[in-house]
mmCIF file of the N, C-alpha and C atoms, coordinates in Angstrom:
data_MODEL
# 
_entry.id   MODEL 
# 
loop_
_atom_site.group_PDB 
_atom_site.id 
_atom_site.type_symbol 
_atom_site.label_atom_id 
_atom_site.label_alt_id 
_atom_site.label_comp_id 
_atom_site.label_asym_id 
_atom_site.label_entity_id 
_atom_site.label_seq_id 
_atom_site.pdbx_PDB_ins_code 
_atom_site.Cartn_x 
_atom_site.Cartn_y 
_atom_site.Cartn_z 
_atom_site.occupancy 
_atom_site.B_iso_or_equiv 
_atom_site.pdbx_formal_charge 
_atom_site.auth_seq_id 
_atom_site.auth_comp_id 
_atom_site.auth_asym_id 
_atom_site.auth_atom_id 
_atom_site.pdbx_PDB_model_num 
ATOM 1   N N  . UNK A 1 1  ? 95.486  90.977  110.870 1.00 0.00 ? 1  UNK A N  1 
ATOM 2   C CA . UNK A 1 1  ? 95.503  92.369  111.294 1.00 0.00 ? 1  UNK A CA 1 
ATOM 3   C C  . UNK A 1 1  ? 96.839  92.984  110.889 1.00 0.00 ? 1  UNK A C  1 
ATOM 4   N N  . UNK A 1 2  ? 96.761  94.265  109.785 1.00 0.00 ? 2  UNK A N  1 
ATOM 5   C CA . UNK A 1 2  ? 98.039  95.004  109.701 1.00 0.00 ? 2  UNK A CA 1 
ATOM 6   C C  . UNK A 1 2  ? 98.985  95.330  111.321 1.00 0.00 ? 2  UNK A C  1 
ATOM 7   N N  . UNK A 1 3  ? 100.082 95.744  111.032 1.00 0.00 ? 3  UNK A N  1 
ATOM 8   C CA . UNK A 1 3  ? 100.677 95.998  112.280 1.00 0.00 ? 3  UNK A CA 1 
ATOM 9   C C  . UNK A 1 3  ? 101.150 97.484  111.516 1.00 0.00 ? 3  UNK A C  1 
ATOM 10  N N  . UNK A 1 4  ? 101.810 97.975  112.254 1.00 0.00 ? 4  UNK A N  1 
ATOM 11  C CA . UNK A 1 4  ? 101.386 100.207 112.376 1.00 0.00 ? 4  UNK A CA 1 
ATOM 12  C C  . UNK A 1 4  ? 102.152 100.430 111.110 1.00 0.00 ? 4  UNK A C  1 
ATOM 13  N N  . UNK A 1 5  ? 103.195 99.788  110.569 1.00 0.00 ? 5  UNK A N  1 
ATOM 14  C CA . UNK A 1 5  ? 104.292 100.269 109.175 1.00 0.00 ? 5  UNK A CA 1 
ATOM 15  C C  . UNK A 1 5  ? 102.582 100.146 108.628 1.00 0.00 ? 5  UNK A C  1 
ATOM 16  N N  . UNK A 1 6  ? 102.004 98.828  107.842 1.00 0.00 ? 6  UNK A N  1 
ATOM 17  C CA . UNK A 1 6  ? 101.009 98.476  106.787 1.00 0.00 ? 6  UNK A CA 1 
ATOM 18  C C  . UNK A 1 6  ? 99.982  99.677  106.944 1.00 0.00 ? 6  UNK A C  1 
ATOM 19  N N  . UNK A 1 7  ? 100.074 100.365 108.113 1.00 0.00 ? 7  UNK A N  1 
ATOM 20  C CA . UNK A 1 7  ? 98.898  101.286 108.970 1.00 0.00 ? 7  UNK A CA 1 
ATOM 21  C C  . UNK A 1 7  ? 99.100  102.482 108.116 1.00 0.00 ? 7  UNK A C  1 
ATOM 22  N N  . UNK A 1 8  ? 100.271 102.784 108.142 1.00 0.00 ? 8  UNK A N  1 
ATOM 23  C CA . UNK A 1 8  ? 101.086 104.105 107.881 1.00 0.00 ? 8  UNK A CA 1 
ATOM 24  C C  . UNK A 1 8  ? 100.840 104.108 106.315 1.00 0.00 ? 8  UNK A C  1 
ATOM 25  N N  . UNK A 1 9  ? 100.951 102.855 105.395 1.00 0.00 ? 9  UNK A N  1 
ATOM 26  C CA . UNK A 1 9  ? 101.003 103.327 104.083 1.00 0.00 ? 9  UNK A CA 1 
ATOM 27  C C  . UNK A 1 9  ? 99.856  103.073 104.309 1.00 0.00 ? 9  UNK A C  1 
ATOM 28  N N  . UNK A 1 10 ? 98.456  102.546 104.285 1.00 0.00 ? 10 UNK A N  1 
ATOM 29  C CA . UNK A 1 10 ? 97.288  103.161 104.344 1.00 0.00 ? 10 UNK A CA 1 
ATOM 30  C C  . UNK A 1 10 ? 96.984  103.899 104.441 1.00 0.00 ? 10 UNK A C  1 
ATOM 31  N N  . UNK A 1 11 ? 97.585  104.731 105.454 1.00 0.00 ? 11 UNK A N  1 
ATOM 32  C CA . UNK A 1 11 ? 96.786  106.433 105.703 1.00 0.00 ? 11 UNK A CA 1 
ATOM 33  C C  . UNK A 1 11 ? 98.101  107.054 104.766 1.00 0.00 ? 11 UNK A C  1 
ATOM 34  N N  . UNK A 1 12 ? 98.811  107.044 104.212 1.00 0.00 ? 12 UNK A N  1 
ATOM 35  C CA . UNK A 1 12 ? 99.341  107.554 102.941 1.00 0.00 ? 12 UNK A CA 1 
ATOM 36  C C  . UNK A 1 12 ? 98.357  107.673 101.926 1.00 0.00 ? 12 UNK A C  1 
ATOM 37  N N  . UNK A 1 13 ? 98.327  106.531 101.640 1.00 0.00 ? 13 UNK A N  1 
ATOM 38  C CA . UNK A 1 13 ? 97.073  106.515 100.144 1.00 0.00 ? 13 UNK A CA 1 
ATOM 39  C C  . UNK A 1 13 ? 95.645  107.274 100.851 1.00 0.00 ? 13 UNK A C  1 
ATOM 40  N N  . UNK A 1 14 ? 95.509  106.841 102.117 1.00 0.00 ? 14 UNK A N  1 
ATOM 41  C CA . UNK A 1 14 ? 94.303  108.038 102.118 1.00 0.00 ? 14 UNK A CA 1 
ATOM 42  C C  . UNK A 1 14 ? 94.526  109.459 102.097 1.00 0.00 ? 14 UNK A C  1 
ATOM 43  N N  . UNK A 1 15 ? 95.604  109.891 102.750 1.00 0.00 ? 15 UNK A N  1 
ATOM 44  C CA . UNK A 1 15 ? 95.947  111.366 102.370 1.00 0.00 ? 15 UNK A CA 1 
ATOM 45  C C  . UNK A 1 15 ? 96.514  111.592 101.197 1.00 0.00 ? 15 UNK A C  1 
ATOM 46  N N  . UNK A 1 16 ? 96.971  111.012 100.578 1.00 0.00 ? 16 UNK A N  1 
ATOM 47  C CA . UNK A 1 16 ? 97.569  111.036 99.485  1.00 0.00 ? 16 UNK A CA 1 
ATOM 48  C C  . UNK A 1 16 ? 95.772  111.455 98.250  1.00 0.00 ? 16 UNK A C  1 
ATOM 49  N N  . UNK A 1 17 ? 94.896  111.111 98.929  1.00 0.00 ? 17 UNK A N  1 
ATOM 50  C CA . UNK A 1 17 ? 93.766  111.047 98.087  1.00 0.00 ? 17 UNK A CA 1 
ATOM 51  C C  . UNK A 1 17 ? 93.479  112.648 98.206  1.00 0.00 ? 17 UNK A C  1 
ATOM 52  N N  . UNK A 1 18 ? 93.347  113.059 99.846  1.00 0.00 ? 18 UNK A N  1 
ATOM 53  C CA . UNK A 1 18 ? 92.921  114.166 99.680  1.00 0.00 ? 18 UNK A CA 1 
ATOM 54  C C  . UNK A 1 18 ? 93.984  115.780 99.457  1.00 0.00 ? 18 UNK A C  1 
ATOM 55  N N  . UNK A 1 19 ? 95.249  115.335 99.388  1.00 0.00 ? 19 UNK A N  1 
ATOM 56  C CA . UNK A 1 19 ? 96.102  116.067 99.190  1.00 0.00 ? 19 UNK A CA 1 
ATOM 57  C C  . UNK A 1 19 ? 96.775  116.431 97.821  1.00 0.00 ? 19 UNK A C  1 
ATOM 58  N N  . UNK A 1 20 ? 96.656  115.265 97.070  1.00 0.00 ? 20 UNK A N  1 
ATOM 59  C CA . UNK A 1 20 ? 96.953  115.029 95.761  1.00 0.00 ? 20 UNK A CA 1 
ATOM 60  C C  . UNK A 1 20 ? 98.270  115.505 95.403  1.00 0.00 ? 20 UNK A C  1 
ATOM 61  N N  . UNK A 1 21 ? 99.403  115.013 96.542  1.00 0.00 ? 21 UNK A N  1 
ATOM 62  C CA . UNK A 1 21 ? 100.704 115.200 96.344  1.00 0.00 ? 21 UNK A CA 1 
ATOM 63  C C  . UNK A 1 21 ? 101.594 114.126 96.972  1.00 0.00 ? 21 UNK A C  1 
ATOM 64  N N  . UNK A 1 22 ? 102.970 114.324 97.553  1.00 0.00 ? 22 UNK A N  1 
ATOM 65  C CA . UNK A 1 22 ? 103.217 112.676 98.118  1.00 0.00 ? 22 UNK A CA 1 
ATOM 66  C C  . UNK A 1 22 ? 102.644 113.216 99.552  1.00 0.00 ? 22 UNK A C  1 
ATOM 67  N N  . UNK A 1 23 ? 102.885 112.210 99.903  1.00 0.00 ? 23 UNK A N  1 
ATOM 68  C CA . UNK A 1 23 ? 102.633 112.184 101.834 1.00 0.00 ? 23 UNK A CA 1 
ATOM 69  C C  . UNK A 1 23 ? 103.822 112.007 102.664 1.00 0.00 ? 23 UNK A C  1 
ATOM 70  N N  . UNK A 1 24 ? 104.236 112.588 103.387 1.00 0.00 ? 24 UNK A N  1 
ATOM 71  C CA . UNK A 1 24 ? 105.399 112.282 104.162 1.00 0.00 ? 24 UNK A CA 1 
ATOM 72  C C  . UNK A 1 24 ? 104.936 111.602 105.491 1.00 0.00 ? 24 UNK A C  1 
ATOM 73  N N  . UNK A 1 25 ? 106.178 110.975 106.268 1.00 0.00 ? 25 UNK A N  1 
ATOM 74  C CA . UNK A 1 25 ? 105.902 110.387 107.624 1.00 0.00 ? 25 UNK A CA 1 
ATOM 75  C C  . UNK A 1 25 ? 104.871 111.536 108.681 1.00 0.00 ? 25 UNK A C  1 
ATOM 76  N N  . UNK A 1 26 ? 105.778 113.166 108.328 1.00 0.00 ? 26 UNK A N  1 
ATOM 77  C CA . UNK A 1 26 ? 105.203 113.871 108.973 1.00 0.00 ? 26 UNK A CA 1 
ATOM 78  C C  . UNK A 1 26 ? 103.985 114.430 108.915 1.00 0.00 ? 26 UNK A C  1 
ATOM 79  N N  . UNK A 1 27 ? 103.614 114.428 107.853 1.00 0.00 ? 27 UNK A N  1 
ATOM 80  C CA . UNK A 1 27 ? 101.789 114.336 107.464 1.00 0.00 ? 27 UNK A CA 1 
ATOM 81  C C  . UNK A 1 27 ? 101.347 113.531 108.294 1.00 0.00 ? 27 UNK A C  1 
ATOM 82  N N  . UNK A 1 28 ? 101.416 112.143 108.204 1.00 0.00 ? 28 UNK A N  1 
ATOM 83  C CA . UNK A 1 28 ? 100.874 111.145 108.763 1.00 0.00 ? 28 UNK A CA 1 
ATOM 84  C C  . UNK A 1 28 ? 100.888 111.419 110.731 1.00 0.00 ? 28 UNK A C  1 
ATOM 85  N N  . UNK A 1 29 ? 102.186 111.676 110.864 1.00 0.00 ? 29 UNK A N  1 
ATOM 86  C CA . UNK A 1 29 ? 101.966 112.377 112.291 1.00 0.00 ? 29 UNK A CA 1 
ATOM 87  C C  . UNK A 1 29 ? 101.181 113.572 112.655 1.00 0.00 ? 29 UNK A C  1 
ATOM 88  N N  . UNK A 1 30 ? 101.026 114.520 111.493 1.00 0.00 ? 30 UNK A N  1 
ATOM 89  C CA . UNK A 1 30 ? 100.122 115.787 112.055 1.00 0.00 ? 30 UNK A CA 1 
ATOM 90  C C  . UNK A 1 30 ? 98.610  114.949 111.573 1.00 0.00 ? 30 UNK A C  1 
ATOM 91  N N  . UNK A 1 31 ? 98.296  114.232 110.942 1.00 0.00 ? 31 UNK A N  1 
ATOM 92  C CA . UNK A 1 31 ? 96.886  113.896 110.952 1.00 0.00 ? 31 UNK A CA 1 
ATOM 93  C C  . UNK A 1 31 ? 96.458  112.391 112.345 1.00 0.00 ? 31 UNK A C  1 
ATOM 94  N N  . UNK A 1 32 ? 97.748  112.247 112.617 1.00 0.00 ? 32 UNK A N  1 
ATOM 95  C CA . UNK A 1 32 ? 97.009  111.093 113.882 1.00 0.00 ? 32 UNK A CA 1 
ATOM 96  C C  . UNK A 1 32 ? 97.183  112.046 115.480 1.00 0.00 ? 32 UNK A C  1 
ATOM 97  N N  . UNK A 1 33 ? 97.711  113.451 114.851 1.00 0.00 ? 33 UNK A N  1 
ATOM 98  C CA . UNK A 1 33 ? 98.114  114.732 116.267 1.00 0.00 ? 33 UNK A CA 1 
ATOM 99  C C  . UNK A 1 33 ? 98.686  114.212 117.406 1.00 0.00 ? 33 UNK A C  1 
ATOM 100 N N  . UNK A 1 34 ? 100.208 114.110 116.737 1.00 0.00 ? 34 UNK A N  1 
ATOM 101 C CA . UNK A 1 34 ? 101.217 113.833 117.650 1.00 0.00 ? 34 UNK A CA 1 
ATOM 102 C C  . UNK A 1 34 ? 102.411 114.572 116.729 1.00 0.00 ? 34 UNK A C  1 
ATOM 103 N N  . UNK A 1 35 ? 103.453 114.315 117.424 1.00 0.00 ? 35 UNK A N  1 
ATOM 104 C CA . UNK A 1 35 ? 104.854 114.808 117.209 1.00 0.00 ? 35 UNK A CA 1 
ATOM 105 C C  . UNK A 1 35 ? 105.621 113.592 115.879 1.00 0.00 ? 35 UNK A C  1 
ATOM 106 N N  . UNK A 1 36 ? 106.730 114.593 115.090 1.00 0.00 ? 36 UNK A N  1 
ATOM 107 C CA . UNK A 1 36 ? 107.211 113.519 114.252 1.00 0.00 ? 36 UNK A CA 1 
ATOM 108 C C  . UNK A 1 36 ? 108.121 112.795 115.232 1.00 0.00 ? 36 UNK A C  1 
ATOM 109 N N  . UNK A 1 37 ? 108.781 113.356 116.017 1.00 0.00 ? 37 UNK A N  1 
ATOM 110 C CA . UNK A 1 37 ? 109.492 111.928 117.120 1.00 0.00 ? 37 UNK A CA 1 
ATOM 111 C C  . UNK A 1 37 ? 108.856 110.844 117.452 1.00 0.00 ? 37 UNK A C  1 
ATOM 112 N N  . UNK A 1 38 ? 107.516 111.480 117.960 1.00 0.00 ? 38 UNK A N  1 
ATOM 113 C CA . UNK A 1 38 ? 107.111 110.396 118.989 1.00 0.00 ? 38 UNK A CA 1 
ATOM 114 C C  . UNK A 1 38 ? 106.511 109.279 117.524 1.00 0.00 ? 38 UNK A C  1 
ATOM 115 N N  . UNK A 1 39 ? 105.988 110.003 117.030 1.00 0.00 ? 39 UNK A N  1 
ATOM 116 C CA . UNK A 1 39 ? 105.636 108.895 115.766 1.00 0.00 ? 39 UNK A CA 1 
ATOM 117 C C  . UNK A 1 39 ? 106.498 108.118 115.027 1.00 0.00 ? 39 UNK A C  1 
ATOM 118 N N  . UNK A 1 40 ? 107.784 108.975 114.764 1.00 0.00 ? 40 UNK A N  1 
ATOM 119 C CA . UNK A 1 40 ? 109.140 107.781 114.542 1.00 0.00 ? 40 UNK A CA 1 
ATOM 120 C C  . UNK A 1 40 ? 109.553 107.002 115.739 1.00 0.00 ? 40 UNK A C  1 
ATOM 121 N N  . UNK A 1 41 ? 109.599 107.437 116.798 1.00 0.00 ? 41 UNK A N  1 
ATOM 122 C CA . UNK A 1 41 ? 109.578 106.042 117.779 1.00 0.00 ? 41 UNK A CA 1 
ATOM 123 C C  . UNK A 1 41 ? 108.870 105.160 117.576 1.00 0.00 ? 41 UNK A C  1 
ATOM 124 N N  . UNK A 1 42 ? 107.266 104.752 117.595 1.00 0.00 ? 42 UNK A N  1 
ATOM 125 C CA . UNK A 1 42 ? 106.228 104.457 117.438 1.00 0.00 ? 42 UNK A CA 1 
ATOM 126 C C  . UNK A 1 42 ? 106.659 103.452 116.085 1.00 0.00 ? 42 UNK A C  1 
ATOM 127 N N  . UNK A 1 43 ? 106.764 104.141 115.230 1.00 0.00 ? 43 UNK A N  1 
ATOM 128 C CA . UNK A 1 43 ? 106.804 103.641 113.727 1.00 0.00 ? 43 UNK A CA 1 
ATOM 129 C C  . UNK A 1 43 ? 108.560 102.561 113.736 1.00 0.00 ? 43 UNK A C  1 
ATOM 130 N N  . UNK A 1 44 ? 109.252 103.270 114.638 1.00 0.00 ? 44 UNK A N  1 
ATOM 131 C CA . UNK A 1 44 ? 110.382 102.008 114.682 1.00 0.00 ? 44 UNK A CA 1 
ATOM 132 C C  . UNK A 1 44 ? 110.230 101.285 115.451 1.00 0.00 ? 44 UNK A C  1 
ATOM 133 N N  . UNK A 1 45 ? 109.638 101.111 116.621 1.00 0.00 ? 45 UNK A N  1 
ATOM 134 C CA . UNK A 1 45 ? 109.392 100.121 117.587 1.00 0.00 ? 45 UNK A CA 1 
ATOM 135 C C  . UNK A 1 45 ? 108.162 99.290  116.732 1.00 0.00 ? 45 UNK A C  1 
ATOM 136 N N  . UNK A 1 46 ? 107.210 99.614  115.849 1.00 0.00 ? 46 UNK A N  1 
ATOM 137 C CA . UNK A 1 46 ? 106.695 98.900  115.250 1.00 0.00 ? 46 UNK A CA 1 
ATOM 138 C C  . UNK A 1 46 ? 105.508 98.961  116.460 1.00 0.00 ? 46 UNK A C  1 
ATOM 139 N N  . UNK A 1 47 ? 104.819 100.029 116.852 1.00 0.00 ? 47 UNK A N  1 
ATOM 140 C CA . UNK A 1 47 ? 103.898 99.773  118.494 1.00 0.00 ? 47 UNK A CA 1 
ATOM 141 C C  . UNK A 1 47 ? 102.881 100.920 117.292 1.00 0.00 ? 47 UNK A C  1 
ATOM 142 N N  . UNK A 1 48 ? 101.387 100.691 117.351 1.00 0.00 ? 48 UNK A N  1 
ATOM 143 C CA . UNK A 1 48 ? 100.420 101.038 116.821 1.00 0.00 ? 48 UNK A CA 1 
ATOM 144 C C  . UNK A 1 48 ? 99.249  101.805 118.008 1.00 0.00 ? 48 UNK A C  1 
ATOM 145 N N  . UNK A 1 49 ? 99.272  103.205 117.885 1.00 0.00 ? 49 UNK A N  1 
ATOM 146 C CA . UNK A 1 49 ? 98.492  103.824 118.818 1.00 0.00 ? 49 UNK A CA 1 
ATOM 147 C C  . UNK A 1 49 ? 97.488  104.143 118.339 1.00 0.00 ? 49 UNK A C  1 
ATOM 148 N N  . UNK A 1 50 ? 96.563  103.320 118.860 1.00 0.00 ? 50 UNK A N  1 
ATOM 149 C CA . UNK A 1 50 ? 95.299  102.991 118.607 1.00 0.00 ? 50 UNK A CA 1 
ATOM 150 C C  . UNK A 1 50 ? 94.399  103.964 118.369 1.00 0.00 ? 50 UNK A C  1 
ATOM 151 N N  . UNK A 1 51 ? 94.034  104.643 119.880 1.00 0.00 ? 51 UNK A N  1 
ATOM 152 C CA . UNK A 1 51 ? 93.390  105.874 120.334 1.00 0.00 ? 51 UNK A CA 1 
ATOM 153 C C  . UNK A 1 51 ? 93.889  106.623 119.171 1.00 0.00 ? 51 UNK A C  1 
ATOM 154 N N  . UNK A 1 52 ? 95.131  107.115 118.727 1.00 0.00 ? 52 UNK A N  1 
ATOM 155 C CA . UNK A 1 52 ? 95.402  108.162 117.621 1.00 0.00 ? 52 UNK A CA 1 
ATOM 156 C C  . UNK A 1 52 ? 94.482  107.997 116.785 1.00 0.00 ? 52 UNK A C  1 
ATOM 157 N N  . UNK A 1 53 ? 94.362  106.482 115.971 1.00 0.00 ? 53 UNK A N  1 
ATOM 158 C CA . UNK A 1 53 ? 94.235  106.063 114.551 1.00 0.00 ? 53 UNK A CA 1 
ATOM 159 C C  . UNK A 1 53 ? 92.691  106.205 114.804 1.00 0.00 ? 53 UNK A C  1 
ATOM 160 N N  . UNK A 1 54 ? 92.166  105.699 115.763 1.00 0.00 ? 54 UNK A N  1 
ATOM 161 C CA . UNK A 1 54 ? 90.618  105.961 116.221 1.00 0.00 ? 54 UNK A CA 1 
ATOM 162 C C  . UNK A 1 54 ? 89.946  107.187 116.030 1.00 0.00 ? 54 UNK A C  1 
ATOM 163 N N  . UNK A 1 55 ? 90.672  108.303 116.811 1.00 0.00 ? 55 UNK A N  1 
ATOM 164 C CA . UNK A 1 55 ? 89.983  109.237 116.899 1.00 0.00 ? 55 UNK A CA 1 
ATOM 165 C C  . UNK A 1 55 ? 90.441  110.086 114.977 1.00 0.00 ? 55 UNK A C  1 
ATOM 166 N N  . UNK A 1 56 ? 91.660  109.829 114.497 1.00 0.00 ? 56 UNK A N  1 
ATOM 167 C CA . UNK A 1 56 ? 91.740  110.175 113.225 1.00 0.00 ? 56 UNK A CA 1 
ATOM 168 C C  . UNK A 1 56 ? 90.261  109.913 112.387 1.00 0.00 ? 56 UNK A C  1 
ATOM 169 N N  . UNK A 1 57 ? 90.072  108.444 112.576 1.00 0.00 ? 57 UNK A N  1 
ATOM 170 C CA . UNK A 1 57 ? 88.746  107.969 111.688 1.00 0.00 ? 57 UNK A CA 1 
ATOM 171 C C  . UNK A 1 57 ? 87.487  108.416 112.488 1.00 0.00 ? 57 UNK A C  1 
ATOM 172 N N  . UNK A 1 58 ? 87.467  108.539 113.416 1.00 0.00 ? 58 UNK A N  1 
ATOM 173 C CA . UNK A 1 58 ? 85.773  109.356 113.873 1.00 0.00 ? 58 UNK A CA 1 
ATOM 174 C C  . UNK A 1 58 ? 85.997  110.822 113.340 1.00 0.00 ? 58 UNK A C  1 
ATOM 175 N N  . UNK A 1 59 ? 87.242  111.186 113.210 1.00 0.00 ? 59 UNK A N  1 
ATOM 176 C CA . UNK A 1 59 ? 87.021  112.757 112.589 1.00 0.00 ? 59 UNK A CA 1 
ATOM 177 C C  . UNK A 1 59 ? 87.051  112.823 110.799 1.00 0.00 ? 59 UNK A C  1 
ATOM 178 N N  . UNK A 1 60 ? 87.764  111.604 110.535 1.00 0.00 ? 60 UNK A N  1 
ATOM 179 C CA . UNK A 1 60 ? 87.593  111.639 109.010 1.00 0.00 ? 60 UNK A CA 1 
ATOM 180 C C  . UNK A 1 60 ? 86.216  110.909 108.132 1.00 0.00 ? 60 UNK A C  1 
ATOM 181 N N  . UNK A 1 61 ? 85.355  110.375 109.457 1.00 0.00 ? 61 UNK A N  1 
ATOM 182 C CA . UNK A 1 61 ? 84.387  109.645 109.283 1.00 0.00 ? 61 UNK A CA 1 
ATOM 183 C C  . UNK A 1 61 ? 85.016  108.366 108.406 1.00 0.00 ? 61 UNK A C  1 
ATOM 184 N N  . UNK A 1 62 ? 85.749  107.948 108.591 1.00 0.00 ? 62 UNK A N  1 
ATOM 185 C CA . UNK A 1 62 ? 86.435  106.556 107.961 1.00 0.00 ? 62 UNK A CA 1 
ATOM 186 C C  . UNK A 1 62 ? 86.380  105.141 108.788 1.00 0.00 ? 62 UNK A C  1 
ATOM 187 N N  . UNK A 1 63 ? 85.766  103.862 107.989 1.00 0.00 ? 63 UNK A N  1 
ATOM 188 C CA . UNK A 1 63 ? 86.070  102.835 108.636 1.00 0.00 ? 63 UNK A CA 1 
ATOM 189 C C  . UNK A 1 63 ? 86.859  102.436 109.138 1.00 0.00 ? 63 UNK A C  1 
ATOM 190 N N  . UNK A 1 64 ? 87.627  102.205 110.736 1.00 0.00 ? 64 UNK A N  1 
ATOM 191 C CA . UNK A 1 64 ? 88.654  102.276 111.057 1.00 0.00 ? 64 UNK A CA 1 
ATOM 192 C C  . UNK A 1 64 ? 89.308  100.459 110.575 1.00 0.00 ? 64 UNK A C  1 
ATOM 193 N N  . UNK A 1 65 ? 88.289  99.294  110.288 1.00 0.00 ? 65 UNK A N  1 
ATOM 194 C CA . UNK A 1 65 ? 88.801  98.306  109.780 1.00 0.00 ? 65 UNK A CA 1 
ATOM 195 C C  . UNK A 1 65 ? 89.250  98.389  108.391 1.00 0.00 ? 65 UNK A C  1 
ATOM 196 N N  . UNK A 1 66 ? 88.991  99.411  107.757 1.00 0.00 ? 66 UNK A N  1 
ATOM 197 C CA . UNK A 1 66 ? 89.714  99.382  106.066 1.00 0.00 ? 66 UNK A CA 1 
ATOM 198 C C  . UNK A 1 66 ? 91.353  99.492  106.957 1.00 0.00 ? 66 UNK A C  1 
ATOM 199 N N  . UNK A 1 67 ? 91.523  100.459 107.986 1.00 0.00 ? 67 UNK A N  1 
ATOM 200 C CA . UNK A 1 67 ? 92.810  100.572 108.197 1.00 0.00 ? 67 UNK A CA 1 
ATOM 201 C C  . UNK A 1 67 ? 93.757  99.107  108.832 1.00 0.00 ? 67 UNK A C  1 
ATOM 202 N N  . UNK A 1 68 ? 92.813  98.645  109.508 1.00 0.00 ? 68 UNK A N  1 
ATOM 203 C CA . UNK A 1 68 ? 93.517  97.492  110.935 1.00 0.00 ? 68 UNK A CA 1 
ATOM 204 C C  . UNK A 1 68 ? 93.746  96.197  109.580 1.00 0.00 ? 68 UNK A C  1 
ATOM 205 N N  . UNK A 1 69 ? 92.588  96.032  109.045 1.00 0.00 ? 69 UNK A N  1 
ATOM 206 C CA . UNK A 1 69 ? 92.411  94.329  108.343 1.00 0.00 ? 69 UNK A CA 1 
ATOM 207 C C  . UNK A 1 69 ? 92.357  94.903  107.124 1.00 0.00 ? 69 UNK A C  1 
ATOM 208 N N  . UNK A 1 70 ? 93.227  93.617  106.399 1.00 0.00 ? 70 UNK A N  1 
ATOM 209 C CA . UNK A 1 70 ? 93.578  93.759  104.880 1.00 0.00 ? 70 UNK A CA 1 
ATOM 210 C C  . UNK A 1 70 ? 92.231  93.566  103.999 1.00 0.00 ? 70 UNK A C  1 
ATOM 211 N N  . UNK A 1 71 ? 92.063  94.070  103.565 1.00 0.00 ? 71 UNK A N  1 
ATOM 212 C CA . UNK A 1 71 ? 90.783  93.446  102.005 1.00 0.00 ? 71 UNK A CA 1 
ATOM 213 C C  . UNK A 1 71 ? 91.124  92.090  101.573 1.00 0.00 ? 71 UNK A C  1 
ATOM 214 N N  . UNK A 1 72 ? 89.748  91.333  101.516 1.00 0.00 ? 72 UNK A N  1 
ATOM 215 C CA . UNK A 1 72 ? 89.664  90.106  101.142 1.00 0.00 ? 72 UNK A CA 1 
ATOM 216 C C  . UNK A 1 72 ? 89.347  90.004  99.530  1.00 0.00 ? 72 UNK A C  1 
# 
């Protein structure tokens, strides 16, 4: 199972797909709808909020295991 950094460049390359520019940390915080603090806390404590990343993928209609578990 990724832990929230491996999380973060995942949902890079996925926004990165639909944005077709770079992605910043703060992208990644306005698409899991939270604050860039609380998400740089989060992202330095290395702590993965679940519920965020969840409800991100029921709204992006995305498998939320492409995000958690690596490809075999």
């Amino acid at each position: 199972m990724r832990d929230f950094k491996e999380i973060v460049v995942e949902l890079k390359l996925y926004l990165k797909e639909r944005k077709d520019k770079k992605v910043l940390d703060k992208d990644v915080a306005m698409a899991l709808d939270m604050s860039q603090s609380q998400f740089a806390t989060l992202k330095r404590r290395n702590s993965t909020p679940y519920v965020n990343i969840l409800k991100f993928c029921k709204d992006e209609e995305l498998c939320c295991s492409e995000l958690f578990f690596e490809r075999v």
